[in-house]
C-alpha positions in Angstrom: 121.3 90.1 95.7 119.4 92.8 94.0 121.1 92.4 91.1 120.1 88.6 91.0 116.5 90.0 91.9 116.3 92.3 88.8 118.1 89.3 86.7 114.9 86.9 87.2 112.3 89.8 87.3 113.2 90.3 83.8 113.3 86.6 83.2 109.9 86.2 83.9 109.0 89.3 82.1 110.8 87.9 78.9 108.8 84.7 79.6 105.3 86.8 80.2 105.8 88.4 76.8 105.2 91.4 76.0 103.0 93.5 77.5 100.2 95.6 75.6 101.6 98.2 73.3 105.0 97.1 73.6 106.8 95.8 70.9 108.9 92.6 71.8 112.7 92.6 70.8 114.1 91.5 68.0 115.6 88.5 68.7 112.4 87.4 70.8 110.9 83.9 69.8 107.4 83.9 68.7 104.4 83.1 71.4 102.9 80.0 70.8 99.8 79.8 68.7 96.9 78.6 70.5 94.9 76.0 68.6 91.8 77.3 67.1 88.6 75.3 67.9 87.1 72.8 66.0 83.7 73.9 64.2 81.0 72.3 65.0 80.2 68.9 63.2 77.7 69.5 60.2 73.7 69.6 60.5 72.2 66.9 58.5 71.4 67.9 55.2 67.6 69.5 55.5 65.4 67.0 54.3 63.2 69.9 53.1 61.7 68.8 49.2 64.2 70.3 46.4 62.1 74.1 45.5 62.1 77.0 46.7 61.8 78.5 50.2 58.8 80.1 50.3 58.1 83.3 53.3 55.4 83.3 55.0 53.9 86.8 54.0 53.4 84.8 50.2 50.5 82.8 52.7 47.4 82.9 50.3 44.6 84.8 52.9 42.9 81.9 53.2 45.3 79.7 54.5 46.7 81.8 57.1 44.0 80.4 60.1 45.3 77.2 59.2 48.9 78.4 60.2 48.0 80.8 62.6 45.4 77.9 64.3 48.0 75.1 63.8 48.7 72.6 66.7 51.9 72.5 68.3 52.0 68.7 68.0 52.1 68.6 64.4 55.0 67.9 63.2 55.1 66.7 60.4 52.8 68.6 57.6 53.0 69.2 54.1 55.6 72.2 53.3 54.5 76.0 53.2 55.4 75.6 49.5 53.2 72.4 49.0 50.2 73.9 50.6 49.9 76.6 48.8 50.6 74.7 45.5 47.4 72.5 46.8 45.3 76.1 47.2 46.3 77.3 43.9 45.4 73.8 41.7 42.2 73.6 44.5 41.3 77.2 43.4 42.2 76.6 39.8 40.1 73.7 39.8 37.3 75.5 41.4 36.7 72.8 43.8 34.0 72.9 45.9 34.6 68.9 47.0 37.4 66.6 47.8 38.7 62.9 48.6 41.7 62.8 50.9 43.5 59.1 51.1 46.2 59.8 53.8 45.5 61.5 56.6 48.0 61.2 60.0 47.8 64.2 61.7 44.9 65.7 59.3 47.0 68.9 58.6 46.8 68.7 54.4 43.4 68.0 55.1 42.5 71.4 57.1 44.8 73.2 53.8 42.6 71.1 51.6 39.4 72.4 53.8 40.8 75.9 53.5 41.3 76.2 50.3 37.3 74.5 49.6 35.9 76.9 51.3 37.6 79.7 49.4 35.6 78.9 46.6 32.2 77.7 48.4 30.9 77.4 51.4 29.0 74.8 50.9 32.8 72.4 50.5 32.4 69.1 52.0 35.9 66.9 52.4 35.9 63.3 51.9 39.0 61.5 53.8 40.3 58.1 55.0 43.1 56.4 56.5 43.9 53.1 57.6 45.1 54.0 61.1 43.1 55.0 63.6 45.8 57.4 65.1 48.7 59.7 64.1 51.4 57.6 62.7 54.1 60.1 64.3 52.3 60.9 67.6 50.1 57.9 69.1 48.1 59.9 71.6 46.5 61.7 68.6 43.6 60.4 66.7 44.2 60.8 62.7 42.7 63.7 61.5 43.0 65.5 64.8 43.9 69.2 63.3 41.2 69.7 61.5 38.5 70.1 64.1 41.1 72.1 66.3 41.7 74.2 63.4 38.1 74.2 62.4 35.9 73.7 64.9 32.5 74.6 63.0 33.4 73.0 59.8 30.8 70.0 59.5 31.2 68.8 56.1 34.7 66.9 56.9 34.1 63.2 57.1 37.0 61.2 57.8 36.8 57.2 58.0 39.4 55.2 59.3 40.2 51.5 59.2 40.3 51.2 55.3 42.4 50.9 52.5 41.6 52.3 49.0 39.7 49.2 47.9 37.8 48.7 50.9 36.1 52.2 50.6 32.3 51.9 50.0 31.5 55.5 49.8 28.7 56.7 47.9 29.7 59.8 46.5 29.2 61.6 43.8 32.2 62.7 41.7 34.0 65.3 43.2 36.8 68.2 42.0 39.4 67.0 43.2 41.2 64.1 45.0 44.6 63.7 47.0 46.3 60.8 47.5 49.2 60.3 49.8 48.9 57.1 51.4 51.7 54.8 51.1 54.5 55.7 48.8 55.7 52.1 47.5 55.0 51.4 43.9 52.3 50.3 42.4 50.0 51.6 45.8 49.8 54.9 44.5 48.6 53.1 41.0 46.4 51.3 42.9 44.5 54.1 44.7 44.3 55.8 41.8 42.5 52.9 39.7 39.9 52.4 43.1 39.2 56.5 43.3 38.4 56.9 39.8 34.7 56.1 40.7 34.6 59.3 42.1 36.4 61.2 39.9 34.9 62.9 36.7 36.5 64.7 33.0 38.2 67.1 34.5 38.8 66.6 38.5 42.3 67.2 39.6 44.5 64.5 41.3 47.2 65.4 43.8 50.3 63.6 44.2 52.3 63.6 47.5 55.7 63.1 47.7 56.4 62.3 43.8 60.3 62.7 44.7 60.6 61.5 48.5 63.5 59.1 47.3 65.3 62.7 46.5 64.7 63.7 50.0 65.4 60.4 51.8 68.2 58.6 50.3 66.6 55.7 52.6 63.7 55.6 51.0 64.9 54.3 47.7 61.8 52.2 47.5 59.2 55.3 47.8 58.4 55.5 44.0 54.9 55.0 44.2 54.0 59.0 43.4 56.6 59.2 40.6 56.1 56.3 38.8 52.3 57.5 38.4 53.0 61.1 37.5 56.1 60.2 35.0 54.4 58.5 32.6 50.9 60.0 32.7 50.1 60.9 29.1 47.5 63.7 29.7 48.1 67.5 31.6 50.5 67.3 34.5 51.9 70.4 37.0 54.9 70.3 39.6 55.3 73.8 40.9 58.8 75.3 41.0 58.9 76.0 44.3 57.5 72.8 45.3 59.1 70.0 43.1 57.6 67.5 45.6 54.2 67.7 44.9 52.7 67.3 41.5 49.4 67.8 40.3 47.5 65.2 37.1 44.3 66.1 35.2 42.2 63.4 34.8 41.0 64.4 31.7 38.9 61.1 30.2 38.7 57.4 31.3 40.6 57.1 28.3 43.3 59.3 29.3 43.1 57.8 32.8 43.5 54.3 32.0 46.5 54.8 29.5 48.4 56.6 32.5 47.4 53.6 35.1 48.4 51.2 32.6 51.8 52.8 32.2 52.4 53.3 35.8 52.1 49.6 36.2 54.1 48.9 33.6 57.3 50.0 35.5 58.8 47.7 38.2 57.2 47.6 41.7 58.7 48.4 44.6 56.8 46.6 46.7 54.9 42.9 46.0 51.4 42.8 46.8 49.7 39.8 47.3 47.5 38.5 44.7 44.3 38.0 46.7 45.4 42.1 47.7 45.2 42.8 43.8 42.1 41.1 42.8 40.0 43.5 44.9 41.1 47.0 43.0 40.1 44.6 39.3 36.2 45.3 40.2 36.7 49.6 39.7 38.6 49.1 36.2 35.3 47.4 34.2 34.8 51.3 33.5 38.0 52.1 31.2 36.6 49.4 28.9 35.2 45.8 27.8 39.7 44.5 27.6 40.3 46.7 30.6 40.0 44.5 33.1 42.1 41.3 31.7 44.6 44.1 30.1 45.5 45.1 33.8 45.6 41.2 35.3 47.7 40.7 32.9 50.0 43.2 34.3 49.3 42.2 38.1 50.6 38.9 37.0 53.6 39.9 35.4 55.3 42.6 37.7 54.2 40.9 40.8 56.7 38.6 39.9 59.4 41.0 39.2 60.1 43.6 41.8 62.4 46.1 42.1 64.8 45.2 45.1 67.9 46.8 46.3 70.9 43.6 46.3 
């Protein structure tokens, strides 16, 4: 009995294994391997624009209220990279006014404000939107940062309800406009041609989201901002570390209509009706006596041919 006692206490130690700092015998079959576990499934790629990542401590001083004053419901602002791209043409420009087209949440507008008031502090801020709230968060109103993050400033006027042709503004020519409204070619064309009354030789025009099809595969059809800034023929900037804003000069009429006239020479992405296109002729009488029948002419021509994916 005790011998078959010690027989199947060493059985089930041979079964057991080994115990620490004992080597197991020779002829001993190897443990089974447990199965590692399966990483985890990949994040999505970050949809962060191509550049570089930028730390926060590069913060020019006078944006770093906006950050440190920013709402927790914004969501979903310009980059850390792209604002401070937007202060340094804003302060390279010397700007003491702006036009924003594009609002949602008003966060590029309280950078824009920001950066204004770095050179003056008499800036004033020109904005407008066609919704009357957020587009990401309904409960807000468009344009809601700015008076949270600046409460006292009272040269920010923000109209809502209007696209760029409906705007009857009467301002004088300001330093510098932004426009990043809707992203389908020719719109950001077309905003351009109606906000050149305001602009002047030498304002500087901001460009978001010249390559959000590199971002968002889904938004093939998002060309609007490059098609514009591609082909301009005058002074252009995209900053290295924020390839997704770019920055033209509007340097002459001359220069101004040349780069419009391009732009709309590439396919559209999106048709626009005619009655829709006859509104923005009025603001192009300035580049010129052909100007205006030069640009039906192409109205008529690429509304008829755009760019689709089959």
């Amino acid at each position: 009995m005790k011998a078959l006692r010690t027989l199947a206490s060493e059985t089930l130690r041979k079964m057991a294994g080994p115990t620490k700092g004992e080597n197991p015998p020779a002829n001993a079959e190897p443990a089974p391997v447990k199965p590692k576990p399966k990483p985890p499934a990949p994040t999505p790629a970050d949809p962060s624009p191509p550049g570089k990542v930028v730390p926060r401590e590069k913060l020019p001083a006078a944006l770093k209220p906006v950050y440190d004053r920013k709402p927790d419901w914004v969501s979903r602002e310009i980059w850390m990279a792209e604002a401070i791209a937007l202060y340094e043409e804003i302060s390279r420009a010397k700007a003491s006014s702006a036009i924003e087209l594009g609002v949602a949440s008003g966060f590029s507008s309280a950078v824009t404000v920001a950066s204004l008031l770095d050179n003056s502090k008499d800036a004033k801020l020109y904005a407008f939107d066609l919704a009357e709230q957020c587009y990401y968060d309904k409960t807000r109103k468009t344009g809601q940062a700015v008076g949270e993050i600046f409460p006292d400033f009272k040269s920010y006027s923000l109209t809502t309800g209007v696209t760029s042709a409906n705007i009857d503004a009467d301002l004088d020519p300001v330093d510098f406009i932004f426009i990043d409204a809707s992203h389908q070619h020719p719109w950001a064309t077309l905003d351009l041609i109606s906000l050149s009354r305001y602009a002047r030789n030498g304002t500087v025009v901001g460009l978001h989201d010249i390559n959000w099809p590199l971002r968002n595969p889904k938004a093939y059809n998002q060309n609007g901002a490059r098609d514009l800034i591609r082909p301009w023929p005058g002074q252009k900037r995209i900053y290295e570390s924020a390839l997704n804003i770019g920055f033209i000069d509007y340097e002459s009429d001359e220069v101004a209509f040349e780069g419009i006239r391009r732009s709309l020479s590439i396919d559209w992405d999106v048709e626009v009706p005619k009655d829709v296109l006859k509104q923005y002729l009025p603001f192009v009488d300035r580049f010129g006596p052909d100007a205006k029948s030069r640009i039906a002419a192409l109205f008529d021509e690429k509304s008829k041919r755009i760019w689709r994916l089959r």
